[in-house]
N, C-alpha and C positions, 0 to 999 in steps of 0.2 A: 393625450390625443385631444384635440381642440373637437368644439361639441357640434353640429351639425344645422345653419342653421335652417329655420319654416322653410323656407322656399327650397334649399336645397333637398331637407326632407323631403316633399311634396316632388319633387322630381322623380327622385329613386324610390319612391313609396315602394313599389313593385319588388326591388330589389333588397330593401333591408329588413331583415330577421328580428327575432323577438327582444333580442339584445340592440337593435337599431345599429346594427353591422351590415353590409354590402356583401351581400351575398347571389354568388350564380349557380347556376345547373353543373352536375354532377361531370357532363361532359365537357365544358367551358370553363371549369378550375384548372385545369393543366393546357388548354390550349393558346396557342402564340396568335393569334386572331384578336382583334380587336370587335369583335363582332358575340360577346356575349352575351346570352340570354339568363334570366332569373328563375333561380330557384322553384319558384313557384310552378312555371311551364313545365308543362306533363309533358306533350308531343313536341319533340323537340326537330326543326327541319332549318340544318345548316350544310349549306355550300360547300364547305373546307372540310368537314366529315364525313368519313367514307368507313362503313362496318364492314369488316369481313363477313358475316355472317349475313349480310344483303344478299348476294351473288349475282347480282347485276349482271356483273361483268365478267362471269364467268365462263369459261369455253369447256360446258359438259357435254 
């Protein structure tokens, strides 16, 4: 795997791990969305995900 370089680093700072891997949020590993977020981010507030356990939209 070809090495990373300064500037690219410096971009993804945010996003790469102790091993200097590209790394996202738990929710955004499996998602088809081009709109990932890092790791790092606790509150996580995306468009394209919808919890069941919200209940927005529910008719009780």
């Amino acid at each position: 795997m070809p090495r990373m370089s300064k500037k690219r680093k410096q971009e993804w700072a945010l996003f790469l791990n102790e091993r200097n891997r590209i790394t996202y949020n738990e929710l955004c590993r499996k998602c088809q969305h081009d709109c990932k977020q890092s790791f790092r981010v606790t509150v996580i507030e995306c468009p394209n995900y919808l919890s069941k356990r919200k209940g927005e939209n529910r008719s009780d």
